[in-house]
N, C-alpha and C positions, 0 to 999 in steps of 0.2 A: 504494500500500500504506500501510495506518496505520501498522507501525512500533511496534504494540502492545508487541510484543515486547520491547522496548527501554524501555521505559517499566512495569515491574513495578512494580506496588506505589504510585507514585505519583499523587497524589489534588489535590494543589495547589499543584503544584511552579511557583516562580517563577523567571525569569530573574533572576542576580544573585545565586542562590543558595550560600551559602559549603556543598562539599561534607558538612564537618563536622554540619553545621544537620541531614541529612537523619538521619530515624528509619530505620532496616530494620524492616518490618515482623517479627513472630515466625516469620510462615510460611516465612520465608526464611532465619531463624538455626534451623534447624534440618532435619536429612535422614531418609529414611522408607527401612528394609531393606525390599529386595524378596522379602526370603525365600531368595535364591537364590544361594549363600556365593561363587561362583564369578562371577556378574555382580556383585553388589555391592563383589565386590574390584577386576573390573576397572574401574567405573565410579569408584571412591572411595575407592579400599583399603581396603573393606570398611565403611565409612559408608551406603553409599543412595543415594538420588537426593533432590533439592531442589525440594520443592513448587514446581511453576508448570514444572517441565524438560518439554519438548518434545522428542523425539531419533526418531532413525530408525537404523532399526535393519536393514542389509541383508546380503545373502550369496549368496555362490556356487550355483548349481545342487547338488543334493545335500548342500551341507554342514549343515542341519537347522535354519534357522531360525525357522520355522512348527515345528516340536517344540520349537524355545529358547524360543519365544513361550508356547507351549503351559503350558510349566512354569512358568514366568515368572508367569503366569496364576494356578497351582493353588499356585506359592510365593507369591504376594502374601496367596491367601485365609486360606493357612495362620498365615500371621503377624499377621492380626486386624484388615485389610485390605479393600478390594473392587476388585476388576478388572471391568470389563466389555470382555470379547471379541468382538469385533466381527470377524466374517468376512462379507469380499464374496468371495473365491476360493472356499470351500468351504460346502457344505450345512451344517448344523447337524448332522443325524445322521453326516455324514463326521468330523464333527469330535469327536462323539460316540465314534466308534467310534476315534478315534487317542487321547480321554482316556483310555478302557478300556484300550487297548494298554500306557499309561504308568501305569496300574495308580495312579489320582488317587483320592485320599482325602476333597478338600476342594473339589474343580472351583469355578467362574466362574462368573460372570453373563454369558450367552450372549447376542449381538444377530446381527443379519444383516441392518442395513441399509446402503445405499448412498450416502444424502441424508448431507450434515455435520450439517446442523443437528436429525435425526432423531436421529444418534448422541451428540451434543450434548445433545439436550434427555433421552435416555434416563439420560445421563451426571449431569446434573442433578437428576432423580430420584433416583436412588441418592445423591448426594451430600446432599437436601434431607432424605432420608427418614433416612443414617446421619451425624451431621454432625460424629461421633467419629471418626468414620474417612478415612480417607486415600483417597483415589477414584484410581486409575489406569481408563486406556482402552487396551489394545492393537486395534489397527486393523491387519487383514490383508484388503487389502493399499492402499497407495495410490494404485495405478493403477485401482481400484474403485471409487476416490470420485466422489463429483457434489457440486459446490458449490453446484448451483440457477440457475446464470445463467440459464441457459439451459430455458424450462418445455418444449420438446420432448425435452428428455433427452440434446441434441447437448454435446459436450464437446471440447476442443482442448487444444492442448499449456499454456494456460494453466491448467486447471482443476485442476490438480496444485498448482498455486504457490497459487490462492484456495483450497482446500480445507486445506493447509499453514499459511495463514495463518488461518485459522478456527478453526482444534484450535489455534494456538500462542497467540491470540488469548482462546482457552477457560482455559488452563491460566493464562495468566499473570490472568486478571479472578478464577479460581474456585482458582487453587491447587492445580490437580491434577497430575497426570501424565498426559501423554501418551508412547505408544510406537507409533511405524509403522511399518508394516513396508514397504520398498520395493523397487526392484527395481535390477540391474547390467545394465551393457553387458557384451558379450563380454570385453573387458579388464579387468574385477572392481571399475570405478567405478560410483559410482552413477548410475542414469541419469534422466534427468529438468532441468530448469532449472535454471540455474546459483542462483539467486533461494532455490530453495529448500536450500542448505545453508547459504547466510547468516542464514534463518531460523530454522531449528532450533537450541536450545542445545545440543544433544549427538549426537554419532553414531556408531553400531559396527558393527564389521563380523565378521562370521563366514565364515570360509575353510576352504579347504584345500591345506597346503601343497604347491605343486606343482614347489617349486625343488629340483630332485635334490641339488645342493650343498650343500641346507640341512639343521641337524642334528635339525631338525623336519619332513623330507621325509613327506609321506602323513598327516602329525596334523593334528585339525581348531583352528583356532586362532580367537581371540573377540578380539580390541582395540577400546580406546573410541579412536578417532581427535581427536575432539573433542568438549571437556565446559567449557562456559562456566562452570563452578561448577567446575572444579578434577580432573584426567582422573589416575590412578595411574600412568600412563603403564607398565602392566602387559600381556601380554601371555596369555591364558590359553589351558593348554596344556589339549585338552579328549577324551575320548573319548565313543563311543556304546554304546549296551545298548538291549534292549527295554523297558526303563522314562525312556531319553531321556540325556541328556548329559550327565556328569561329570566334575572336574575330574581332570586328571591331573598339573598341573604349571605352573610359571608362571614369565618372565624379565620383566626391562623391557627398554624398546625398546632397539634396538644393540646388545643382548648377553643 
């Protein structure tokens, strides 16, 4: 693996170098709202996200993460912004037909393809063509992807971790955002190579709480677990409606 990841922004970095010495680039002293007052709290207390973040974004069966995505999406455009949505899980007109449901005002830039470097160079585009604006990619889902090794289309448990490092690889050379959306084991981790949570700078998860003792027993609950830029360490208390997920409430973690 290059390890891109780790190496943002620098262009001619020498061994021996006094930390002080090093410039941040601008892209990086400053955070982009997603629109979306209830993820932005949980990621940043209400800051944004940090040009060039990577993060993966997973959840429970039923608890609405492809409609968190969804919004996610129609909150980025609304804010003067561009998202490209990319679905390998669902048809375009499926997807069509769940904006409607959420009653979207301002919808995405739709894709549906499989190849990284397809969704990459689509990504590209929009970014060459608006170069005011902030480019996010939500990606549903990443067990969809094809990284290209392989030109028979065959794929193995490694094609997760090069397709992960390709989008995190994209974001940190072009400054954008990345969001993927991935998938749990039965026990509510994520599942996939261990390789890729070390790669990602942020990750959240969306639940529902199933611990009877808890004073959040049956609410759908949103926490950023890990945010290499800095996590609120908030906990969002959330409900559903036919227009998609709302905040109802929020602790930090322990209490």
């Amino acid at each position: 693996m290059s390890n891109m990841n780790l190496s943002v922004g620098l262009k001619s970095w020498k061994r021996g170098t006094n930390i002080l010495d090093l410039d941040v680039p601008a892209q990086l002293e400053k955070t982009v709202k997603t629109g979306l007052g209830w993820f932005d709290e949980a990621i940043s207390s209400g800051e944004g996200m940090t040009p060039s973040t990577a993060m993966m974004l997973t959840g429970t069966p039923g608890a609405g993460k492809t409609t968190m995505c969804l919004q996610l999406a129609e909150s980025i455009m609304a804010s003067g912004n561009l998202c490209l949505f990319n679905t390998g899980e669902e048809s375009l007109f499926q997807v069509r037909k769940v904006a409607k449901r959420l009653n979207m005002k301002h919808g995405f830039i739709a894709g549906q393809d499989n190849m990284v470097e397809d969704i990459l160079t689509h990504a590209d585009a929009l970014r060459k063509a608006h170069p005011n604006k902030q480019v996010f990619i939500v990606l549903d889902s990443l067990q969809t992807l094809d990284d290209g090794k392989y030109k028979d289309g065959h794929t193995n448990s490694m094609t997760q971790v090069r397709s992960i490092e390709m989008i995190t690889n994209w974001c940190k050379e072009t400054y954008g955002i990345a969001l993927v959306i991935g998938q749990v084991t039965k026990g509510g981790e994520a599942a996939g190579k261990q390789q890729i949570k070390h790669m990602i700078d942020c990750a959240g998860h969306l639940y529902i709480d199933e611990q009877k003792t808890s004073e959040t027993y049956g609410e759908r609950l949103f926490e950023v677990t890990k945010n290499r830029f800095g996590s609120s360490g908030k906990t969002m208390i959330l409900g559903m409606q036919k227009t998609g997920l709302y905040e109802k409430g929020s602790y930090s973690f322990g209490g």
